[in-house]
C-alpha positions as CSV (number, residue, x, y, z in Angstrom):
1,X,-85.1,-24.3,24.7
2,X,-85.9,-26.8,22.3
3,X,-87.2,-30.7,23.7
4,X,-85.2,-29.4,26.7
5,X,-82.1,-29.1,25.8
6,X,-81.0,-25.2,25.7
7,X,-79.5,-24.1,22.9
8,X,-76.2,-22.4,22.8
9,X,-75.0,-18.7,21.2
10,X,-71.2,-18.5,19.9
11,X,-70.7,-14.7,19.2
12,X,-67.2,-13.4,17.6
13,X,-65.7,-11.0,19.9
14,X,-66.1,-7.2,18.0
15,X,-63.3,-5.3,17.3
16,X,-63.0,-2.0,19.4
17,X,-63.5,0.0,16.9
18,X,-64.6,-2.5,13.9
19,X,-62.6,-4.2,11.5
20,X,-62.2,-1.3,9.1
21,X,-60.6,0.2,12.5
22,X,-58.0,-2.7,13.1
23,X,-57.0,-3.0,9.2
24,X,-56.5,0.9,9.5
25,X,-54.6,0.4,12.6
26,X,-52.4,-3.1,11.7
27,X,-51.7,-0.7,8.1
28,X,-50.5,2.3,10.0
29,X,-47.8,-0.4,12.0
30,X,-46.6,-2.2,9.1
31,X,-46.0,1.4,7.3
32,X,-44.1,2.5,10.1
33,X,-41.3,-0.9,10.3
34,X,-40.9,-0.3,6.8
35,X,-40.5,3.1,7.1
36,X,-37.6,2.6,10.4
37,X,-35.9,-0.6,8.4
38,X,-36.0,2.4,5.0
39,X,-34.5,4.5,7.1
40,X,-31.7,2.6,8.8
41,X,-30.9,1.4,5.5
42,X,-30.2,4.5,4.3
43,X,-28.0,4.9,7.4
44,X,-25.9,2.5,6.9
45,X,-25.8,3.3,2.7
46,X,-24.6,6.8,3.5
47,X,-22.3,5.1,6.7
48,X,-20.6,3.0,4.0
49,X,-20.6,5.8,1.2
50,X,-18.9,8.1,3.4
51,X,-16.3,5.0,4.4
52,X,-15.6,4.7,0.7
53,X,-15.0,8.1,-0.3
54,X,-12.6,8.3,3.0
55,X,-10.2,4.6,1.8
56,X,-10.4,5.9,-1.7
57,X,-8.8,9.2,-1.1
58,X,-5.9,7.6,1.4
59,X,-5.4,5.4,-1.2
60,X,-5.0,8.0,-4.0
61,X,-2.8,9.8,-1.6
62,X,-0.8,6.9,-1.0
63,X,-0.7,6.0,-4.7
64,X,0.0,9.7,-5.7
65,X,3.4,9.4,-2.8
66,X,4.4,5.9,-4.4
67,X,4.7,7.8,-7.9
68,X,6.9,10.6,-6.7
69,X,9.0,8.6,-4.8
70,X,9.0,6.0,-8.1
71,X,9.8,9.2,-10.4
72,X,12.5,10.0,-8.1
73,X,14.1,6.7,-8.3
74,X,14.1,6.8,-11.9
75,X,16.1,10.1,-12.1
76,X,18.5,8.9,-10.1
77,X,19.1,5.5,-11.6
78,X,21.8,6.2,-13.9
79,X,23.8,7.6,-11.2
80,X,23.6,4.6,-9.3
81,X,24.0,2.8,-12.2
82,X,27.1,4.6,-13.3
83,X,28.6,4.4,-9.0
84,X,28.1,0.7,-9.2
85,X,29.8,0.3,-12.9
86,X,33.2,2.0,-11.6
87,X,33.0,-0.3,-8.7
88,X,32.8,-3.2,-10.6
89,X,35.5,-1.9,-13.3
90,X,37.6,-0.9,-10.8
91,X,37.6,-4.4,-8.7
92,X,38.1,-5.9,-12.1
93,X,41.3,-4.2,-12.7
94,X,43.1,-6.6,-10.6
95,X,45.3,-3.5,-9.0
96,X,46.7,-5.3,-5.6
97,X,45.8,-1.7,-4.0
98,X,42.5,-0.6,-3.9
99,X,41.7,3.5,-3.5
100,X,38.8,4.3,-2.0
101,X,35.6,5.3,-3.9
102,X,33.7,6.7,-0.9
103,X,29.2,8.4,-2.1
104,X,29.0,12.4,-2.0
105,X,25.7,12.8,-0.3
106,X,23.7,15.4,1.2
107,X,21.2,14.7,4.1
108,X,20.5,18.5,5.0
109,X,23.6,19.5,6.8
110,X,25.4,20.9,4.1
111,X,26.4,20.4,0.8
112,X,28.3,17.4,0.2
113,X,27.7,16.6,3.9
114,X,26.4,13.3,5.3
115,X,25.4,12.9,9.1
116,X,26.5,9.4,9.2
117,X,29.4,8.5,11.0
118,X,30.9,6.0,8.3
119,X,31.3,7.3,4.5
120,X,29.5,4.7,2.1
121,X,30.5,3.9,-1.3
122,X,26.4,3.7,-2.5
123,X,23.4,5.4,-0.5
124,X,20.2,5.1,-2.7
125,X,17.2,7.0,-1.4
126,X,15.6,5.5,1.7
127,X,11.7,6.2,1.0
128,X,8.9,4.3,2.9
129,X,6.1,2.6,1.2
130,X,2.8,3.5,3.0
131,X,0.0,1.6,3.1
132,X,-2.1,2.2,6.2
133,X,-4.8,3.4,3.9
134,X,-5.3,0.4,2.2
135,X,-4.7,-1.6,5.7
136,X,-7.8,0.3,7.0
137,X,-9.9,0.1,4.3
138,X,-9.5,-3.9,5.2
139,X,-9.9,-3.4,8.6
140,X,-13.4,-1.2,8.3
141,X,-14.7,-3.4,5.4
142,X,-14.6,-0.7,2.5
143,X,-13.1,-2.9,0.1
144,X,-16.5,-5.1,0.3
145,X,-18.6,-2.1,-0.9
146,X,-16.0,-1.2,-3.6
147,X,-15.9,-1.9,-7.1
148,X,-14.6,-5.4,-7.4
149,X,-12.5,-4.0,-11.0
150,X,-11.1,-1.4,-8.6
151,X,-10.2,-3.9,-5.9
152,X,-8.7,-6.5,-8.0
153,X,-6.3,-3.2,-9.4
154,X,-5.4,-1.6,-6.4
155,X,-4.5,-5.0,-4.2
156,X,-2.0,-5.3,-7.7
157,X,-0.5,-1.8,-7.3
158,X,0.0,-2.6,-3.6
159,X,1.5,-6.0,-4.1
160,X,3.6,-3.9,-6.7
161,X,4.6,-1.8,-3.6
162,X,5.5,-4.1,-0.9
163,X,8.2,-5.9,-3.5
164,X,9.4,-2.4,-3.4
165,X,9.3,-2.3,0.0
166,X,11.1,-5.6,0.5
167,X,13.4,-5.0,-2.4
168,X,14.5,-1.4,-0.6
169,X,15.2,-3.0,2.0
170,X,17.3,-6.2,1.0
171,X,19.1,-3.2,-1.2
172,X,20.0,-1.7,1.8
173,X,21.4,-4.5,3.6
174,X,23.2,-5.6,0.6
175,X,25.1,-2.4,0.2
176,X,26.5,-2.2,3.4
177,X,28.5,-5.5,2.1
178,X,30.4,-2.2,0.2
179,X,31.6,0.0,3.0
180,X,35.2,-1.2,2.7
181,X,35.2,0.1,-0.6
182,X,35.2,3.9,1.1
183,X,38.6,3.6,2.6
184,X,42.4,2.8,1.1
185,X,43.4,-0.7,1.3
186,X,45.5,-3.8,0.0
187,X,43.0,-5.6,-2.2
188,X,44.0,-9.7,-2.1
189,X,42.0,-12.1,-4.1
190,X,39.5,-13.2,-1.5
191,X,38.3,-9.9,-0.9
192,X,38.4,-9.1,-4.4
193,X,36.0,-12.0,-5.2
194,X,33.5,-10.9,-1.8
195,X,33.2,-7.5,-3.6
196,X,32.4,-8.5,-6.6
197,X,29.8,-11.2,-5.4
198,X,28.5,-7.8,-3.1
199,X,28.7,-5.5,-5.9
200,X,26.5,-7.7,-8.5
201,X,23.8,-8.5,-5.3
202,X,23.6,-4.9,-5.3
203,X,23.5,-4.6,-8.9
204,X,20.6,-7.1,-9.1
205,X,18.3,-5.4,-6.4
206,X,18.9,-2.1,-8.4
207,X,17.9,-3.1,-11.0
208,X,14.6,-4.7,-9.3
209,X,14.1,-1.5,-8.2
210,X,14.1,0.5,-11.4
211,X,11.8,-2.2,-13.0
212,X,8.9,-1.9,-10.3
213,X,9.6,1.8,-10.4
214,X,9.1,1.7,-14.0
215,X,6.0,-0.2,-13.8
216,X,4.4,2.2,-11.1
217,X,5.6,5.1,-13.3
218,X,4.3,4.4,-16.4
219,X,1.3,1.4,-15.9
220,X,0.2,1.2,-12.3
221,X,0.1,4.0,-9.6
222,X,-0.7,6.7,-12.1
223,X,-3.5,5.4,-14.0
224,X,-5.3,4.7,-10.9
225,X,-5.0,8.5,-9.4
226,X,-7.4,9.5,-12.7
C-alpha cells in the first residue's frame, strides 16, 4: 500500500508443464498434420499411378486391335480394288444387258457361304473401332496426370480412328447403292449413270479407307504400342 492506494500484481498464467512443455507439445501436433497430409498425398500419387498404368494399357490394347484390323484392310485392298474396277469396266461397256457380278464371301458357315439373305456385289470387312479405353481415361481424369507429349499423340491416333469409324460406315451404306449389280438385268441409261455415280462413292470411301489404314500401319498406332 503506497499513499493509500494499493498496488496491483499482473501475473502471466504458467504453462502446465512450462513452455519447453507446450513447444514440445505444439511440435509433436504440427509433425503429425504433416505427416497425415504426407501420407494422403501419397495415397492419392499411388491412386493416380495405378489409374495411369490401367488407361495406358486399354489404350495399347485398343491401339494394338486398330493395327490388326488396319493390316487386315490393307491385304485385302487390292481385292476390293480389283471387284470395284470390273464393276466400273463392265458398267462402262455400254452392254444393254447387265450379268450379275454377285461377292464370294465366307462368314463361318462354309466355304463360299454367306448367311445373308441377299448376295452383294462388295462386302468389305466390318470391324469396330474401340475406344472405351480412351473414353474412360477422360471420364476418371487419367489423361490430366499423363504426359502432355503422349496426350497430344494418342487424341491424334484416335481422331485417326473415329474417321475410320465414320468412313466404315458411310462405306457401308454406300455399297448397298450396288446390290442390283448381283442379279441379271436390262441395263438402260439411267440406271447405268446411278451405278456408276454409286460405284465411284464407293470407290472414294475405299480409298479413304486404305489411306487412314496406311497411316495407322506405318506412322500412328504402331509407334505408340513401343
Amino acid at each position: 500500500r503506497i499513499g493509500g492506494i494499493h498496488r496491483m500484481h499482473f501475473h502471466l498464467p504458467k504453462p502446465l508443464h512450462g513452455w519447453r512443455e507446450l513447444v514440445g507439445e505444439i511440435g509433436i501436433v504440427f509433425v503429425g498434420i504433416m505427416l497425415a497430409l504426407g501420407a494422403e498425398t501419397l495415397v492419392q500419387e499411388y491412386h493416380w499411378h495405378q489409374q495411369v498404368d490401367i488407361s495406358e494399357q486399354a489404350i495399347r490394347d485398343e491401339f494394338k486391335r486398330a493395327g490388326l484390323i488396319s493390316y487386315e484392310r490393307l491385304i485385302i485392298q487390292p481385292c476390293l480394288h480389283g471387284e470395284l474396277s470390273q464393276m466400273a469396266k463392265a458398267l462402262t461397256s455400254g452392254s444393254p444387258h447387265w450379268t450379275a457380278m454377285p461377292a464370294i464371301v465366307s462368314n463361318g458357315s462354309g466355304p463360299g457361304q454367306s448367311d445373308r439373305v441377299l448376295p452383294g456385289t462388295y462386302r468389305p470387312p466390318s470391324r469396330p473401332m474401340i475406344d472405351d479405353g480412351w473414353r474412360n481415361a477422360i471420364s476418371v481424369g487419367a489423361l490430366d496426370h499423363m504426359d502432355s507429349k503422349e496426350v497430344a499423340r494418342f487424341t491424334s491416333i484416335y481422331a485417326s480412328m473415329a474417321t475410320w469409324r465414320e468412313a466404315q460406315d458411310q462405306e457401308a451404306r454406300a455399297a448397298t447403292r450396288l446390290a442390283p449389280l448381283a442379279y441379271d438385268g436390262p441395263m438402260d441409261e439411267q440406271r447405268r449413270s446411278d451405278m456408276i455415280a454409286a460405284v465411284a462413292e464407293v470407290d472414294r470411301l475405299d480409298s479413304l479407307m486404305a489411306t487412314v489404314s496406311q497411316q495407322a500401319v506405318g506412322e500412328r498406332v504402331l509407334n505408340s504400342l513401343n
